[in-house]
N, C-alpha and C positions, 0 to 999 in steps of 0.2 A: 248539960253544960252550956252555958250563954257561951254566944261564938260574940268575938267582938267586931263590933259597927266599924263602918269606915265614912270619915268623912264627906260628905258633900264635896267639900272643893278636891278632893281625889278623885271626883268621878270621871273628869274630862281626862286629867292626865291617864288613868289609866285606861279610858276607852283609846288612846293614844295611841298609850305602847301596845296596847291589842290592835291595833289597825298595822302598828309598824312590825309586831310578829307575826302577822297576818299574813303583809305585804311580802316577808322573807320567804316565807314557805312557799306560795306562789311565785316566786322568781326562782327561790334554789332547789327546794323538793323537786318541783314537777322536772324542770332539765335535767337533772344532777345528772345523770347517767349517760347523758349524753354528751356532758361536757367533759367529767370525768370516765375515761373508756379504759379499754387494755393498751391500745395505742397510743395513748398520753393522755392530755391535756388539750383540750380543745377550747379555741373561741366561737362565738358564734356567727361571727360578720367579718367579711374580709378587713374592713377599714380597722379591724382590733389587733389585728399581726402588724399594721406597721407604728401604730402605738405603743403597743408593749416591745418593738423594736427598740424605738426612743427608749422605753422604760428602761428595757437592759443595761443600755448600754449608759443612761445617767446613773442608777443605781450604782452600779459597777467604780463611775467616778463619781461619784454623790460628795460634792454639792454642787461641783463641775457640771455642764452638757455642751454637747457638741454644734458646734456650729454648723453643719453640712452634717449628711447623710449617704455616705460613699456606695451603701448599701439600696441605696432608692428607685436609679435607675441607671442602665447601660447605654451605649458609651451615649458621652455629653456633660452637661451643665449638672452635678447631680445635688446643686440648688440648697438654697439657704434653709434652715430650720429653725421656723420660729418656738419662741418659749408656748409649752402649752401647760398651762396651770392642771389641767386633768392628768397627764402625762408625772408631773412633777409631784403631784398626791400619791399617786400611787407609786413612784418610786420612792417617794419620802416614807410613805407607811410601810414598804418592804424592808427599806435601808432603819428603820427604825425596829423592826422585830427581827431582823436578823442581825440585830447588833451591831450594824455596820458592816456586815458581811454577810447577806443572804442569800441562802440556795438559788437555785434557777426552779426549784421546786416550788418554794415559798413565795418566789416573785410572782409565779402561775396562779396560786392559789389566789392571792391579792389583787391580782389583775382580772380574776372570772368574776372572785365574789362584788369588786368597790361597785359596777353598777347597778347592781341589785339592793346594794345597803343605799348608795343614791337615792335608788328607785321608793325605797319604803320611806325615808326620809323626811321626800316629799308632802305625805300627810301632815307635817307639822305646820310647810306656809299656806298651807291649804285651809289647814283648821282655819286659824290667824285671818287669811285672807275673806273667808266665808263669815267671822266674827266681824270680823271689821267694816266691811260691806253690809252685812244685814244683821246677822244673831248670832248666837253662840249655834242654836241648835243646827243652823247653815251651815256652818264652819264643821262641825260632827260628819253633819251627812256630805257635803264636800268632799271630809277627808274621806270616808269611810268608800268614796267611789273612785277615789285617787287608786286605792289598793286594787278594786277589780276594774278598772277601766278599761279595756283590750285593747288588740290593733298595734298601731304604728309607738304608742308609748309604753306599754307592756314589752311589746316585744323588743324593744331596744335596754331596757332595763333589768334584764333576765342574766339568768345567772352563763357569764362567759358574752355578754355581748359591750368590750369594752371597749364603747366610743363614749366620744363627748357628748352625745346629744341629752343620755339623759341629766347630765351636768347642766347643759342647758336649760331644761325644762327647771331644772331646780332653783339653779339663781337668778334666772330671769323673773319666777314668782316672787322669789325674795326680795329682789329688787322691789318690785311691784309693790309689792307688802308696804315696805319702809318707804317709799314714795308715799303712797296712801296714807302714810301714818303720818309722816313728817308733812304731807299738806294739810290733814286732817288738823291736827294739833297747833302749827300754825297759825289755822283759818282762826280757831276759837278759840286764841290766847291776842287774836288780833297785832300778830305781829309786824312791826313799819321797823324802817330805816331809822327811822328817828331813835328808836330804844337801843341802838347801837349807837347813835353819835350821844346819847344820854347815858352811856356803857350802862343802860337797864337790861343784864344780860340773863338774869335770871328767868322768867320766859321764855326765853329763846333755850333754855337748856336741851329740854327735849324734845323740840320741835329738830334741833341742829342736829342730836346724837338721833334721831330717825333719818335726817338726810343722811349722817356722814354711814350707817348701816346699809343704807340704800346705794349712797354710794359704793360702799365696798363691796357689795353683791355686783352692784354692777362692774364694776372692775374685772371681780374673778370671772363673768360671765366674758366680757370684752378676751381677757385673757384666756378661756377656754375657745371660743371661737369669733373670729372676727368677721363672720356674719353680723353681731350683735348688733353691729350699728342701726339694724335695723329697728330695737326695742331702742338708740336713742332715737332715732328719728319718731316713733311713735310718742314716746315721753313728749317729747319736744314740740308736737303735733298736738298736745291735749294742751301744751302749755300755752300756745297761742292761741287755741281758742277759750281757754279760759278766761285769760287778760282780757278779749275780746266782750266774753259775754260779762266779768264785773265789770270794765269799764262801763258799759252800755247801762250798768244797773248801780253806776256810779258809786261801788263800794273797792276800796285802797284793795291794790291789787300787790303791796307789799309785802304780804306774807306767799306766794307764787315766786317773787324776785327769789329771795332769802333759803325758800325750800329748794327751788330749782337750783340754784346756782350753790349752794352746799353739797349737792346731789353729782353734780355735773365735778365741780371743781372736785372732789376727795376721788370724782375716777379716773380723772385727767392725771392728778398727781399721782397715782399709783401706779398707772400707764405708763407714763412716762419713761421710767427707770428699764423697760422693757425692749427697747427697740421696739413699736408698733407701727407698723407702717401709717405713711405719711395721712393718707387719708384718714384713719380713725382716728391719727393725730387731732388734725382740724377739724373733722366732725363735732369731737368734745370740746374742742374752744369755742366753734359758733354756737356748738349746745349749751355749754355754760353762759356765754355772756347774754342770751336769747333772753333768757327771765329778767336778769337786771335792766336790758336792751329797755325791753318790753315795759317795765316796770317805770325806767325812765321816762321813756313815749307816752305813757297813761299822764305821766305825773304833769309832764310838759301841756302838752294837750290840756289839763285841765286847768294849768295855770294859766293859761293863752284863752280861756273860756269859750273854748270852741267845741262845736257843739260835739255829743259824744258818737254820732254816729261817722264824723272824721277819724273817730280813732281807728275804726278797721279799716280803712282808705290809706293810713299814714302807714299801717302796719305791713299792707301789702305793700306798697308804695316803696319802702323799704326792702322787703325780701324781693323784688321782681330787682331793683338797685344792685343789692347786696351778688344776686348769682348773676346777672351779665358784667360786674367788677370781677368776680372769683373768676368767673368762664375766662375773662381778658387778661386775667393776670396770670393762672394756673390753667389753662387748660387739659392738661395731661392727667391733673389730680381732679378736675373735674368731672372728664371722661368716664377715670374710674370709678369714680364715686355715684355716677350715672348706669356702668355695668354691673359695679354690684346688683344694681336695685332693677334692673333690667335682668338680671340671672336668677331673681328671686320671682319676678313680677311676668317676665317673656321670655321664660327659657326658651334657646332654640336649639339646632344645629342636632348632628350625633349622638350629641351628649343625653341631651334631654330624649331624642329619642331611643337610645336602647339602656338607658337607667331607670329603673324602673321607681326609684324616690322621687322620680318628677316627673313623674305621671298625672294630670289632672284627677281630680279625685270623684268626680262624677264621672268619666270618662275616659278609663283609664288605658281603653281598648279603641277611642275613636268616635264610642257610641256612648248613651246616658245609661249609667245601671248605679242603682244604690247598694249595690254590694261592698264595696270600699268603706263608706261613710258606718252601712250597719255596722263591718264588720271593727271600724273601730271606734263607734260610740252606741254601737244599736239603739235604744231609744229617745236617747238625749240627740240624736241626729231627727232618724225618721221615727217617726211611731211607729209605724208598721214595714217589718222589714219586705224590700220590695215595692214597694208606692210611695212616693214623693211629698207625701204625709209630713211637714213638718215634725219635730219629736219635743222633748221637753224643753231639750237646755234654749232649742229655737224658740219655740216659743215661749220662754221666760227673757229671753232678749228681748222681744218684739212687747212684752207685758213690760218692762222695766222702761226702755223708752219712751212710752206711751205714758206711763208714771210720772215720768222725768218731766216730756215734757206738758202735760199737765198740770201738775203741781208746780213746775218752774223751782223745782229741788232745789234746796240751800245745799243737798250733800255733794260739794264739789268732785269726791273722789268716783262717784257712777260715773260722771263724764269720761276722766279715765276710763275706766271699766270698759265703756262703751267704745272711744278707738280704740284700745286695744286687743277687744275682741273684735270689730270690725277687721279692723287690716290682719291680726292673724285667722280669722275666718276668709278674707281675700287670699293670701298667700296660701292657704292649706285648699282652697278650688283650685289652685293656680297648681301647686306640689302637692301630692301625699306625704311629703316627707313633714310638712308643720302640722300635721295631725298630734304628734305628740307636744306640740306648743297650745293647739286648740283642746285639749282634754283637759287643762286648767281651767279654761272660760267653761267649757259645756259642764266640767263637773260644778263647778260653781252655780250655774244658771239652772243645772239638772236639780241641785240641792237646795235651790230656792223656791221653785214650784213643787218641791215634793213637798219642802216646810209648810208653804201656803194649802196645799192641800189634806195635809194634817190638822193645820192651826184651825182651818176654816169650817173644818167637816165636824169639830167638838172640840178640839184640845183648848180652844179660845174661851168658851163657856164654861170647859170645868175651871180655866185657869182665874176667872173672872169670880167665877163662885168662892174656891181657896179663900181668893183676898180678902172679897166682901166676907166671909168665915173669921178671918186672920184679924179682919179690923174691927170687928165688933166683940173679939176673943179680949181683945185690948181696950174697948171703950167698956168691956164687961157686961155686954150684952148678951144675951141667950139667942143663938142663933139659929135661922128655922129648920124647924126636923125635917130632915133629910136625907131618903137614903143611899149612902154611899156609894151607890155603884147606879147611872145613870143609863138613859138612851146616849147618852153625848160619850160616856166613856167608851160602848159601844162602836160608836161612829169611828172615835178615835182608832179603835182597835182595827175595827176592819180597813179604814184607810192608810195604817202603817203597812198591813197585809196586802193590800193595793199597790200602795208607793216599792213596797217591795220585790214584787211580781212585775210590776211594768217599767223598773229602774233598775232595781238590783241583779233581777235575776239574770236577766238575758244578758248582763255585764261578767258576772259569774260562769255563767255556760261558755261563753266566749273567751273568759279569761284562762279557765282550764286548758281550753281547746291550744291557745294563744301558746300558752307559756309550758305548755307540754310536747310542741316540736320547734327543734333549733334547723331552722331550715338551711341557714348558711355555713354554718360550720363545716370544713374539709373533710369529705368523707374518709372512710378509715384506708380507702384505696390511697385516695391522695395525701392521708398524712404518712402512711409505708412511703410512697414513692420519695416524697420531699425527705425523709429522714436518709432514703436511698442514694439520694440525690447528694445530701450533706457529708455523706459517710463513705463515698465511692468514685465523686468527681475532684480533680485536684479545685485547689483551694486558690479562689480568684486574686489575691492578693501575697500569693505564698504562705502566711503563715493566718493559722485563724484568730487568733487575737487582735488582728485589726479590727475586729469585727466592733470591739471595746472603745478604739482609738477615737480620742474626741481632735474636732477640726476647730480652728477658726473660721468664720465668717468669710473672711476673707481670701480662704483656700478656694470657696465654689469660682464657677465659671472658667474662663481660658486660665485661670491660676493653678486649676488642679487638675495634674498629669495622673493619670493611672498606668499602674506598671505593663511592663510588655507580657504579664501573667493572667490578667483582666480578660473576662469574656462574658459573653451575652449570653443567657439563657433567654430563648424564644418560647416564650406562652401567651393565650391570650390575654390582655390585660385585668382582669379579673381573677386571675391568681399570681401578679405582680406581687401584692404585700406576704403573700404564705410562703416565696419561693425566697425574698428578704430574709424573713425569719425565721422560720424551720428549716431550708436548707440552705442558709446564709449565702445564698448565691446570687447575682447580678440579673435582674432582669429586665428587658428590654421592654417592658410597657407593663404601667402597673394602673389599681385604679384613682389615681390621682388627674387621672383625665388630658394628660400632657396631648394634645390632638395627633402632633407628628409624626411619634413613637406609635402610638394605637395604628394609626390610617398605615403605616411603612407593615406591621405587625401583618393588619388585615389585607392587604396586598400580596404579602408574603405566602400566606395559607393559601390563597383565590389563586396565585400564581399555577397555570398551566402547562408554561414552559421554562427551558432551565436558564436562559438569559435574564429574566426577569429576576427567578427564586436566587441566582448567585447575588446579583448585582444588591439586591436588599440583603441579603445576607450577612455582605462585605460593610455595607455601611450598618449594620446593626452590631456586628462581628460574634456574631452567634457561635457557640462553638456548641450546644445541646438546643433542642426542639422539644418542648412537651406539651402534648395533645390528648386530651381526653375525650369520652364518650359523647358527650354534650355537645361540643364544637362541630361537629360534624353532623350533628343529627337536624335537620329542618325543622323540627320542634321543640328545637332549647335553643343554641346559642349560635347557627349556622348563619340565622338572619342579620345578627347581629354584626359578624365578620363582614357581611354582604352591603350591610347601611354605611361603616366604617369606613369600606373598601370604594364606597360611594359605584356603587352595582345594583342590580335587582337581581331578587333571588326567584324570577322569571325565566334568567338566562342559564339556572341548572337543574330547576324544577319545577313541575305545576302540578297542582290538584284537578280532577278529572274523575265524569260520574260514570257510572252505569246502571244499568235496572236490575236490580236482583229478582228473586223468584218471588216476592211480594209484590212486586212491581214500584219499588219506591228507591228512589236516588242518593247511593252510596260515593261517597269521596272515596278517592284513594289520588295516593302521589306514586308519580312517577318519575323517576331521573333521568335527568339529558346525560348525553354524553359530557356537557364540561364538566356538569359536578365529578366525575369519577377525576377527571384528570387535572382537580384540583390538590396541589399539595398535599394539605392536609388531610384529603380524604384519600391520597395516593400511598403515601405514611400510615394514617392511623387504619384505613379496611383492609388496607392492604402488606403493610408490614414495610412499604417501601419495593417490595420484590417487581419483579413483573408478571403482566397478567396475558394470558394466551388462551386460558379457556375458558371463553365468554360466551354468555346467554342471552344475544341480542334479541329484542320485542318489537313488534311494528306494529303499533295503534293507528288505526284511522277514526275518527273523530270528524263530529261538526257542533258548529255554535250555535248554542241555544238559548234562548232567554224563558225566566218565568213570568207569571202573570203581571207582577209587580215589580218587573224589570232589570230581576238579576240575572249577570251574565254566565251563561258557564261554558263548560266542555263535554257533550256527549260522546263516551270512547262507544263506536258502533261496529269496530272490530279490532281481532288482534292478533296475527303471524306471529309462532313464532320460529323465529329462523334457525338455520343448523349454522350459520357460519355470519359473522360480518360482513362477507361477499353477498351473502343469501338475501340479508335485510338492504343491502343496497338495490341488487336486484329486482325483487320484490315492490321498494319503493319507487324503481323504475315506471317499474307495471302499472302502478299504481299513480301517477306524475300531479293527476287529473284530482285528485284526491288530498284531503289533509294528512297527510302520513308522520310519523315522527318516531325515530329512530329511540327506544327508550330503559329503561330497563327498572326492577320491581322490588331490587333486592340493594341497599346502597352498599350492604358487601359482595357482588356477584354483577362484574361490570359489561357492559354490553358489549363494548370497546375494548381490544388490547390496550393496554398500559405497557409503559418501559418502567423497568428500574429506575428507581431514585437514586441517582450513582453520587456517592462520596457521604450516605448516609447508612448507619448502621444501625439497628433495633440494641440498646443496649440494656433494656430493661423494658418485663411489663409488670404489671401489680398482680397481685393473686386473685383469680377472679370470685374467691370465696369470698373477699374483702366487696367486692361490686357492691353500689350502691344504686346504679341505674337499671335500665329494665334491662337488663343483660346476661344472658347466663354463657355464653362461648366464646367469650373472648375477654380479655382485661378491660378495665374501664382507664386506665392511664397508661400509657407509650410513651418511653423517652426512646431520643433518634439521637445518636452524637458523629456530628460533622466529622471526615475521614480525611477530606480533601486538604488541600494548601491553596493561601492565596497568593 
């Protein structure tokens, strides 16, 4: 039976949709099971519980949303909520399959799976972008590494991890895309000003419908996070040196005015209708009017016959004008518009150091290691994982430049190309977190030197042979015997096998690895506790349908009174958004990164005595405490409280060696007496109760340094005491010596403890649930306030 042919031009679309069915089984297969559990429904990232917050509660009022977020944080300002285009998809796609009335089940479902459909998506401006840039075959292998790319863009596009960022990554290429196409098109339809005042509009048709597409990517991206400002300031940034280098090369610089400023205007105007804050407001106007600015400036300049190297002189000349007017006029919006780019460019402070998305990406621990980079681009970073080895996508940047500027490229759209993977290659050394903005440049640059290394090694000579075959099939000539299968085919073969092994594979191995643990998601400890929590604590508002209630704008700040029913759950900020959602309860610090709320939090926990622990208590008006495993341990999240708390976590513990029976130097940690009679380790080791029978430790120690001048602690002995009197004793004895009062066990305190009075244990988790290394005791403890103020 003859099977039937398929077309030629089907072949791309459907290596396509095989890359985008590819791309779903890698995001949903691999987690499934971890998102979907016995205990519900899981996300995988904290920042996804206070999105599908929003989701809720606009679905619910669909087409309505709320102006505030009463839910967000305890007591205060509980702050304006802006539109978010990602938020409003996914409530539109639930409130659309559920009729206008969907489950809380269905909304789950919709909410794990959108960034994974996102995620696979992507192959498509990917193809497009690598087509349009270089070849079709570019645009294949591009996509084809969009789907196993690892790391930071993988793991954000997995099945249950719903934030915006993979939204980002999506329509900022798209954008990109229709930039490139609308200046592309443009450039070589030779578009001026003039064929609009001659209304010769035909021309301009599709050079305009790629701006106004570009535009409106840009939009949704603006509208999904207003970070974005950042891709205009890059746009805007190729735009002026474009102008730059045609003026210099004396060719009309009107088709730039026309693209740019189609591009800029369709996202201003769709903005607009938004409330977007004042700054992205005018960001897009000086972006808009920059091209025709500029276009102007060329045009003037050459009519004044001066020579063209004034024109980057007048240009600057201008922009150095333009921002000491804005600074003199706006300085407030100036400001901000200076700490955006400062939060992206020189994080500092708490934030950046115990978040770990803004971690330098070479150095994410202090020191250089190319573990970060491998692990989310392996070769297209480093060639070789471990050594400093440039890898593909790098160096097919550093070959494309060098191209460029060589040949002195008519293709205006590489230049793009080129800042915008410069400055998101800056930002992503700067953050790990634009790793998944640099996976579009590195796969792009990855899929051009693997093309070249295919094209080069044979596919070029058979494809050369075909033609000269093809043209003389047509001139009717007899073309020379030869047989069909060459050393050149050969070549080609083993260099696809190559490009595959040194690109694909280690993309692959990592991708599995990647999208087969959800690391953030609420362990099943803490989803019992928070449904505990929703099902067992009175309800912050009286009745829980407020939970639905949409606000005005206008209700935030001194306007809106919470009832005398209102109270604070106390966690650390990092289960702020799960404590929102799953147990609709109010919490006092979430991670929205509010500074004052976090620092009062982590003072609170550190608190050692009860004047302090009341006095924050009262002003946070906490009526429950919840404390987990993590918090208290010195190798999860104790440091963290201690950075907050603006402390050193010196003053409750240090590491400290000794010699074993091999004769080689073992760490171990030992606890001071404050850590015990911190709060939260008073609470969580201890249940609150009080402690009397303690197993106090007296180390003697001296300081030692190694060859190469690291410092430490050699522990050279160790008492240990029958009594607290015994160890004070002893250290008597001892005056002469470095002695330190210590203890081995962070549940078995050196030191008596008092009861935590007016606090009660009112739940632990079942420790069959544990997900930490723990097996005798719960991994989460809520404490509820007994006292009156």
């Amino acid at each position: 039976m003859k099977l039937p042919s398929i077309s030629p031009r089907w072949y791309i679309p459907l290596a396509l949709i095989a890359f985008i069915v590819l791309s779903l089984l890698f995001r949903i297969a691999l987690p499934y099971h971890q998102i979907f559990t016995d205990e519900g429904i899981k996300y995988a990232s904290n920042d996804s519980y206070t999105f599908m917050r929003m989701v809720d509660n606009w679905v619910y009022n669909f087409p309505h949303v709320t102006g505030i977020d009463v839910y967000r944080i305890y007591p205060g300002n509980p702050g304006a909520v802006g539109f978010s285009f990602f938020n409003w998809m996914i409530a539109f796609i639930s409130w659309l399959l559920g009729l206008g009335s969907p489950s809380q089940h269905l909304i789950d479902v919709v909410g794990v799976c959108f960034p994974a459909v996102l995620g696979a998506l992507t192959v498509i401006p990917a193809y497009f972008l690598g087509k349009t840039l270089f070849n079709r075959a570019v645009g294949l292998l591009a996509a084809a590494l969009m789907v196993v790319m690892p790391g930071e863009f993988l793991g954000r596009s997995i099945l249950g991890f719903t934030d915006y960022h993979v939204a980002e990554t999506l329509f900022s290429m798209t954008a990109a895309l229709f930039l490139i196409l609308a200046v592309k098109t443009a450039g070589a339809r030779q578009l001026t000003w003039g064929q609009f005042r001659r209304r010769d509009f035909k021309p301009a048709l599709k050079p305009l419908l790629f701006g106004l597409l570009g535009g409106f990517f840009l939009a949704l991206y603006l509208l999904t996070w207003q970070g974005a400002s950042l891709f205009v300031f890059i746009i805007t940034l190729y735009f002026v040196v474009q102008f730059i280098i045609d003026h210099l090369k004396k060719r009309s610089s009107d088709y730039l005015g026309i693209a740019g400023f189609t591009l800029f205007f369709v996202a201003l105007l769709i903005c607009l209708p938004f409330s977007m804050p004042g700054y992205i407001v005018i960001g897009l106007v000086v972006a808009m009017l920059v091209p025709p600015a500029l276009s102007a400036v060329s045009w003037l300049v050459t009519r004044l016959r001066w020579r063209p190297y004034f024109y980057p002189l007048v240009v600057v000349g201008l922009g150095a004008a333009f921002i000491a007017v804005f600074y003199a006029v706006a300085p407030s919006t100036f400001n901000i518009i200076m700490d955006r780019f400062k939060f992206i460019f020189l994080p500092s402070g708490a934030t950046a150091a115990t978040t770990m998305e803004m971690q330098p990406l070479l150095a994410p621990d202090g020191y250089f290691t190319t573990g970060l980079a491998w692990g989310n681009f392996t070769t297209s970073f480093f060639l070789i994982r471990g050594w400093p080895i440039p890898g593909f996508g790098i160096i097919a940047f550093f070959i494309l430049v060098w191209l460029y500027i060589k040949n002195r490229a008519e293709d205006k759209t590489l230049l793009f190309f080129f800042f915008w993977t410069l400055v998101i290659f800056i930002a992503t050394l700067i953050q790990r977190r634009f790793c998944y903005y640099l996976v579009v440049n590195l796969s792009l640059l990855s899929a051009y030197i693997s093309w070249q290394i295919i094209w080069q090694a044979g596919l070029k000579k058979v494809t050369l042979r075909r033609q000269e075959a093809a043209a003389l099939k047509l001139e009717k000539k007899k073309p020379r015997k030869e047989s069909g299968f060459s050393i050149y085919h050969v070549n080609v073969i083993l260099a696809v096998i190559a490009v595959f092994f040194l690109v694909f594979f280690w993309n692959i191995t990592r991708a599995k690895d990647t999208a087969s643990h959800v690391y953030y998601a609420p362990s099943d400890a803490w989803q019992a506790s928070l449904v505990w929590m929703r099902d067992n604590t009175p309800e912050p508002f009286g009745d829980p349908s407020v939970y639905y209630d949409i606000y005005e704008p206008a209700a935030s700040g001194p306007n809106f009174v919470y009832p005398d029913s209102a109270y604070g759950v106390t966690a650390w900020w990092d289960y702020g958004y799960w404590i929102s959602r799953t147990a609709r309860r109010l919490p006092n610090a979430n991670p929205a990164q509010a500074t004052e709320p976090i620092q009062k939090v982590a003072v609170f926990f550190l608190s050692g005595d009860d004047a302090t622990r009341d006095e924050i208590r009262q002003e946070l008006d906490s009526s429950y405490v919840i404390i987990d495993y993590d918090l208290t341990s010195l190798l999860s999240k104790f440091s963290a409280v201690v950075t907050w708390a603006d402390r050193s976590q010196n003053e409750f513990a240090g590491v400290y060696y000794y010699v074993d029976n091999n004769n080689q130097l073992v760490p171990a940690i030992l606890y001071y007496p404050e850590y015990y009679r911190t709060l939260m380790v008073r609470l969580y080791n201890f249940n609150g109760e009080a402690v009397s029978d303690v197993a106090p430790l007296v180390v003697t120690y001296e300081d030692r340094a190694t060859d190469d001048g690291y410092q430490y602690r050699l522990l050279t002995d160790a008492y240990e005491a029958t009594s607290y009197q015994d160890a004070l004793d002893y250290m008597a004895e001892h005056a002469s010596e470095n002695c330190l009062l210590v203890g081995q066990d962070p549940f078995v305190s050196p030191v008596a403890l008092d009861a935590v009075s007016d606090y009660e244990l009112v739940y632990s988790s079942d420790p069959a649930l544990n997900s930490a290394d723990i097996t005798d005791t719960s991994e989460i403890k809520i404490f509820h306030y007994t006292g009156s103020d």
